[in-house]
C-alpha positions as CSV (number, residue, x, y, z in Angstrom):
1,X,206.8,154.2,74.3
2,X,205.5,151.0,76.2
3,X,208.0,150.0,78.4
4,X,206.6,146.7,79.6
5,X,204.2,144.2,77.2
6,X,201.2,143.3,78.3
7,X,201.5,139.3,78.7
8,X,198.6,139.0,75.9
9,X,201.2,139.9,73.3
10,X,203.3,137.0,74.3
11,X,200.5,135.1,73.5
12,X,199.5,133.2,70.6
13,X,196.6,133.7,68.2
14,X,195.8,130.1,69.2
15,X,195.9,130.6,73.0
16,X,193.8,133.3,72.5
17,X,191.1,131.5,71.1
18,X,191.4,128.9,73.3
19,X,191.2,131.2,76.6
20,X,188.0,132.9,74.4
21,X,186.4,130.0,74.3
22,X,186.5,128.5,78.2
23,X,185.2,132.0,79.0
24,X,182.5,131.7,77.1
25,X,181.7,128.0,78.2
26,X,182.3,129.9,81.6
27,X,179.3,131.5,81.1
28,X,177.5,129.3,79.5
29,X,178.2,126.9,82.5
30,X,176.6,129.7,85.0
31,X,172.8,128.9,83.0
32,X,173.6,125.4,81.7
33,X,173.7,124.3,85.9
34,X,170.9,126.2,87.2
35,X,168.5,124.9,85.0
36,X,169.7,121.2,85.4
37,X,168.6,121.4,88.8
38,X,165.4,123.3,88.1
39,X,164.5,120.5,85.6
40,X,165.7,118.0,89.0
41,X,163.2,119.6,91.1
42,X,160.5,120.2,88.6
43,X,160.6,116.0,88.6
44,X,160.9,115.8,92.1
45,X,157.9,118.3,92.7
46,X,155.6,116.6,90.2
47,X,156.4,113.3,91.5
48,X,155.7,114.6,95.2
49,X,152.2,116.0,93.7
50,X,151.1,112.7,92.1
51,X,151.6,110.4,95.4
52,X,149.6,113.1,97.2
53,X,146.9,113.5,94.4
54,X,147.2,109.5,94.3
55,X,147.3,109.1,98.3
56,X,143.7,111.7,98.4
57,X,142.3,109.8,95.8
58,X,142.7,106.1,97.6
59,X,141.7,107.8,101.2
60,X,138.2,109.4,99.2
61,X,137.5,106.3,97.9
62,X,138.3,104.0,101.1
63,X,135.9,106.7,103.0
64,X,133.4,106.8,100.4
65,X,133.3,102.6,100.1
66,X,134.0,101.8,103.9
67,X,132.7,104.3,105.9
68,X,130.1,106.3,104.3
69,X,128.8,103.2,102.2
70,X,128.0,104.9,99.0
71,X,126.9,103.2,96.2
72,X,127.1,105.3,93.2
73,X,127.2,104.8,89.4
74,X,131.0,106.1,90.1
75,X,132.0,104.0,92.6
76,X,130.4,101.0,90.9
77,X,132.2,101.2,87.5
78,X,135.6,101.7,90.1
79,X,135.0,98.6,92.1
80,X,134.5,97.1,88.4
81,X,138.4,97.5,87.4
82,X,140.0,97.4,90.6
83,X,139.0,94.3,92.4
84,X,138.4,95.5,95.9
85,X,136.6,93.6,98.7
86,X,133.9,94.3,100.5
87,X,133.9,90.8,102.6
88,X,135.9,87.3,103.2
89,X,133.9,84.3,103.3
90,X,135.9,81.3,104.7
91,X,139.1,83.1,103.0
92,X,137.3,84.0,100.2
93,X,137.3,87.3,99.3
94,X,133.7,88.7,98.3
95,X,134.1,91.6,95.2
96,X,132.8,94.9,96.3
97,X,131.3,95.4,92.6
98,X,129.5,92.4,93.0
99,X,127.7,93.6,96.4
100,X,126.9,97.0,94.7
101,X,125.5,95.1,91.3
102,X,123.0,93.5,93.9
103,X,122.4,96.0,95.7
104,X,121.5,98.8,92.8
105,X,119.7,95.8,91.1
106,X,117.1,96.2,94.3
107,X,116.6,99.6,94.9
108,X,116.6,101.3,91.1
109,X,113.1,101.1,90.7
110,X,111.7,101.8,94.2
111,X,114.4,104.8,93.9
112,X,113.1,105.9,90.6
113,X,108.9,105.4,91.7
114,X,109.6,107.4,95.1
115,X,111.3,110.6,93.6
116,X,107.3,111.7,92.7
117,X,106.3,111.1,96.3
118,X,107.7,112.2,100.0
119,X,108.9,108.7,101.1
120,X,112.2,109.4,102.6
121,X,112.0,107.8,105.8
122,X,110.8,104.5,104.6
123,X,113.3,104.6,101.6
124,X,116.3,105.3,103.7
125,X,114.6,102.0,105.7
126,X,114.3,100.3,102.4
127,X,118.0,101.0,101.4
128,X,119.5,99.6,104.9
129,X,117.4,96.4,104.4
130,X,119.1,96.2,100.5
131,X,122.1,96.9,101.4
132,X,122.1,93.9,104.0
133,X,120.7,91.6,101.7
134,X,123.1,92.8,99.0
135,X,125.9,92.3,100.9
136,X,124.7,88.6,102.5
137,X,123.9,87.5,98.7
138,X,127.2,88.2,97.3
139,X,129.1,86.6,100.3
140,X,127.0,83.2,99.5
141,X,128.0,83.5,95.6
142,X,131.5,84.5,96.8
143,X,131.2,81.0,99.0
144,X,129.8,79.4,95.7
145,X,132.8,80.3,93.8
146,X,134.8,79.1,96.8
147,X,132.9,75.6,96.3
148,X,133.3,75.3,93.1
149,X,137.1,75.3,92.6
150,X,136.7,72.5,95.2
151,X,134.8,70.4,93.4
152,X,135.6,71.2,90.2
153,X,132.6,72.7,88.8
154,X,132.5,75.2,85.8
155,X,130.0,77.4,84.0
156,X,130.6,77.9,80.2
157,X,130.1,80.9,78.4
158,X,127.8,78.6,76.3
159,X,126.0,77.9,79.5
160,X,125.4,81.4,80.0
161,X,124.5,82.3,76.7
162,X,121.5,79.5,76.9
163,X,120.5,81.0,80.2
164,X,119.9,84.1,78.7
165,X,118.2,82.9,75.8
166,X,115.9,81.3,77.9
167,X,115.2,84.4,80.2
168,X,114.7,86.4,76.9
169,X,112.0,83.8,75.7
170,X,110.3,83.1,79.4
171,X,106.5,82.5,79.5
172,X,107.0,81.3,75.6
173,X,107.1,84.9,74.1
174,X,109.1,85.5,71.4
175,X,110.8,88.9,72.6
176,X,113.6,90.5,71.0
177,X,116.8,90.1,72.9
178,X,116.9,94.3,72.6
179,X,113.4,94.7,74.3
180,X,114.7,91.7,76.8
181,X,117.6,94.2,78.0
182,X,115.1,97.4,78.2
183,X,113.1,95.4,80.7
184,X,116.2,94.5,82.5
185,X,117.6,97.9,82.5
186,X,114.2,99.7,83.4
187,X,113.4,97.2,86.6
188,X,117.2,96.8,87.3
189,X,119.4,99.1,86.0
190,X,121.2,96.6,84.3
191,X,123.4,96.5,80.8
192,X,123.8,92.8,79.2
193,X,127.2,92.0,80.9
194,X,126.3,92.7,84.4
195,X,122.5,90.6,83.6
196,X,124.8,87.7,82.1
197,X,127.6,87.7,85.1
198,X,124.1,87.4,87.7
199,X,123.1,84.3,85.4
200,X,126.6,83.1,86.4
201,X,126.6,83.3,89.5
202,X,123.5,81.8,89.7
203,X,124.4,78.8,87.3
204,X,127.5,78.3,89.6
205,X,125.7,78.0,92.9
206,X,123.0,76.3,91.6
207,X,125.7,73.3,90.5
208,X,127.2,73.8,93.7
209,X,124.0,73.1,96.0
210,X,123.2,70.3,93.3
211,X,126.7,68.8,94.1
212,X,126.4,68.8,97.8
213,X,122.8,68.3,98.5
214,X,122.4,65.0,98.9
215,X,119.3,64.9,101.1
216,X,117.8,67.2,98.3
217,X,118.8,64.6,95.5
218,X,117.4,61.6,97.6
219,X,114.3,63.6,98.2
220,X,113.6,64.4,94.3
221,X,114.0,60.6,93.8
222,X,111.5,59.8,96.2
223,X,109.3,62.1,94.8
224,X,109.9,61.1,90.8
225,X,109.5,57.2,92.5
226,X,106.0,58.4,94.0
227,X,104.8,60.7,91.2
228,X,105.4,57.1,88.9
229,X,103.8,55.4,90.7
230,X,100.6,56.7,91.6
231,X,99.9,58.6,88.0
232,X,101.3,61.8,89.2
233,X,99.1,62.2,92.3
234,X,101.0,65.3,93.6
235,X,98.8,65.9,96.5
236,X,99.4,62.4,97.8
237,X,103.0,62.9,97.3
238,X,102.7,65.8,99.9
239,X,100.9,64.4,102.3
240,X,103.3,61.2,102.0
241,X,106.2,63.3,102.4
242,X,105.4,65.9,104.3
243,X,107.3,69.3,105.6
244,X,110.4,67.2,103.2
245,X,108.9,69.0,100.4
246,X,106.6,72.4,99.3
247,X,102.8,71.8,97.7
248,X,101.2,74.5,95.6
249,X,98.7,75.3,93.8
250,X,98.1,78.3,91.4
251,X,94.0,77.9,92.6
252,X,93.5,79.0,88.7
253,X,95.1,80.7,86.0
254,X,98.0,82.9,86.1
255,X,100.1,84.1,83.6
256,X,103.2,82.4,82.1
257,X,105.6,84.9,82.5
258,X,104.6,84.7,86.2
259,X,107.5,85.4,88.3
260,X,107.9,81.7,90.4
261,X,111.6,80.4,89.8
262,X,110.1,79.2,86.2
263,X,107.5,77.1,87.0
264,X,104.6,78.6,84.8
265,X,106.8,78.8,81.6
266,X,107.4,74.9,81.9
267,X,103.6,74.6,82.4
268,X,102.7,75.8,79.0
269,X,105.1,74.1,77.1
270,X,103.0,70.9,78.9
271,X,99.4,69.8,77.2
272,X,96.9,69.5,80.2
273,X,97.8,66.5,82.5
274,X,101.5,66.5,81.4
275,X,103.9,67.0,83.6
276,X,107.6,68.0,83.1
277,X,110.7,66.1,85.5
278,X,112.9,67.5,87.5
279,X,114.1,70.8,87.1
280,X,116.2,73.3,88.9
281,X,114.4,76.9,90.1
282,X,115.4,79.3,87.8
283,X,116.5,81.0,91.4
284,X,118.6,78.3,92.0
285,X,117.1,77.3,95.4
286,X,115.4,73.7,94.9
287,X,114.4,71.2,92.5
288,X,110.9,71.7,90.9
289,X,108.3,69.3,90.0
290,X,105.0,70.7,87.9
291,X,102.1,69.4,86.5
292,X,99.4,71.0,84.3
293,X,96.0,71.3,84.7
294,X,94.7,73.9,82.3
295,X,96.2,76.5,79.8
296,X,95.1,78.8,77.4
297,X,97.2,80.8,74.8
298,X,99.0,83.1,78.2
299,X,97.4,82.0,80.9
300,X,98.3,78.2,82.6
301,X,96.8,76.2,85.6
302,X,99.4,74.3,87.6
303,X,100.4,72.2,90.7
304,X,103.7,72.1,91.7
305,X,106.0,70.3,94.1
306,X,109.6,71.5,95.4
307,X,112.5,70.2,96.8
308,X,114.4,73.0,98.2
309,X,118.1,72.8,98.9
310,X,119.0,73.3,102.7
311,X,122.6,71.8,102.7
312,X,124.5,75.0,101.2
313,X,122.6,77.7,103.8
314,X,123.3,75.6,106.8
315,X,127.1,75.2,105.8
316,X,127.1,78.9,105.4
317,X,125.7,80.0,108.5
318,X,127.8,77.7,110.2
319,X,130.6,79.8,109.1
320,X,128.9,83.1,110.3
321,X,128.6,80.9,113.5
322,X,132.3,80.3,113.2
323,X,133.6,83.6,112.4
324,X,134.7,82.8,109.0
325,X,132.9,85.5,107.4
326,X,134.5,88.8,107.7
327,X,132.8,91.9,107.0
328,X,134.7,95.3,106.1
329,X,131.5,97.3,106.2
330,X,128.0,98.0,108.4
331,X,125.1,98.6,105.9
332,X,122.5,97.3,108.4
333,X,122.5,94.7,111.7
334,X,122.2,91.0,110.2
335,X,118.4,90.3,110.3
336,X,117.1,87.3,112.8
337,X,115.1,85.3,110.3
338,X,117.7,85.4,107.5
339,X,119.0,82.2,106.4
């Protein structure tokens, strides 16, 4: 016989269940706690791992773009999205991409001719000069853009679009626009958006040096006052004029898609003695004036005058002078005859 109950029995049935329960949420609690802070540092770890990752990534790339100056397909289609600079022009920055677009536009096809030949000292010499012309021709567009906001002068897409049409049908050959953009790619490297954002760029400094150059524009007058009044005697006009302006002759017949800032395809849209007005360089360095002599179905015959455009290049190496233009990497020493 029990003398004593056990304290259970005073218990009941619904205190029982009750005391059953909290210690089973007891236990519970002892696996429920533990894994809520291995979750916590699971998210704490992962974060940790993506600023490192994310912190390797940016210092690769800022070595790769800054210090080892590569110029990859990569690094290109990087510079692309995120906006980084490779210069500052007069407080303008200068888009890395834009530098590299140049630059790989230069070199493609020497690259591409010298891998069947031993030429590696003289294309490592090749690439230094590129890379310092690359990098001085995107700091004057970069300027141009500057410019531009300042005076208010825009480039439509329309604008654009007619460039390219007119590149596509140079020398008066009716070429596919898709046979157009194999030529480009082959000799450049270069898909339709990157060709049409060049034509851009030129348009806009173009308009710019048009804008500002006002010896330029009084020259040109001068020379369509002359050309008017002596029946388009351009070698009189030289000679009247002087170092103001460039004489040429082609000395015979050259072809129409010749390469001159589009000179010979305005010649054979001419009949022999016609002569077309003033005209920008397809370039974007001077006015042209051409007059022609002698065509046949390819081939033209031409004189030409030009008024190049000095003020632009003499504000912008007065800024080099100044120290306005800021340079965040060393592809090559800045050549002596560059202007």
């Amino acid at each position: 016989m029990k003398l004593l109950k056990r304290k259970d029995d005073k218990k009941t049935e619904e205190e029982r269940v009750e005391e059953r329960r909290e210690e089973v949420l007891a236990k519970g609690r002892k696996f429920k706690y533990p894994l809520q802070w291995t979750k916590h540092r699971v998210v704490v770890n992962t974060v940790l791992i993506a600023v490192v990752v994310l912190g390797i990534v940016v210092t690769s790339g800022w070595l790769a773009l800054y210090r080892f100056n590569m110029t990859d397909e990569m690094l290109y289609r990087v510079t692309k999205i995120i906006p980084v600079s490779v210069a500052e022009v007069d407080g303008e920055s200068v888009r890395f991409s834009d530098y590299l677009m140049f630059y790989r536009s230069s070199i493609i096809s020497i690259e591409r001719q010298s891998s069947q030949k031993d030429t590696h000292g003289s294309i490592d010499e090749l690439r230094a000069q590129y890379r310092r012309e690359a990098l001085s021709e995107s700091e004057k567009y970069a300027y141009a853009l500057k410019l531009a906001r300042e005076l208010n002068i825009e480039v439509s897409d329309e604008d654009v679009k007619n460039e390219f049409e007119r590149h596509v049908k140079i020398g008066g050959i009716d070429r596919s626009e898709e046979s157009f953009l194999k030529i480009v790619s082959d000799n450049f490297g270069l898909n339709k958006s990157e060709y049409e954002h060049m034509l851009y760029l030129s348009l806009i400094k173009a308009r710019v040096e048009v804008a500002i150059d006002s010896k330029a524009n009084a020259t040109a007058s001068k020379v369509e006052d002359m050309l008017k009044a002596n029946g388009g005697n351009y070698s009189a006009v030289s000679e009247a004029l002087g170092d103001a302006i460039e004489y040429q002759e082609t000395g015979g017949m050259v072809s129409a898609q010749n390469i001159d800032g589009g000179r010979a395809s305005e010649a054979i849209k001419l009949e022999p003695g016609g002569q077309t007005g003033k005209f920008v360089s397809m370039n974007g360095d001077g006015y042209y004036f051409v007059k022609l002599i002698k065509k046949t179905e390819n081939d033209v015959n031409f004189v030409s005058i030009k008024v190049p455009f000095t003020e632009f290049d003499k504000r912008f190496e007065q800024l080099r002078t100044d120290g306005k233009i800021n340079e965040f990497i060393e592809p090559a020493p800045q050549p002596e005859n560059e202007q």
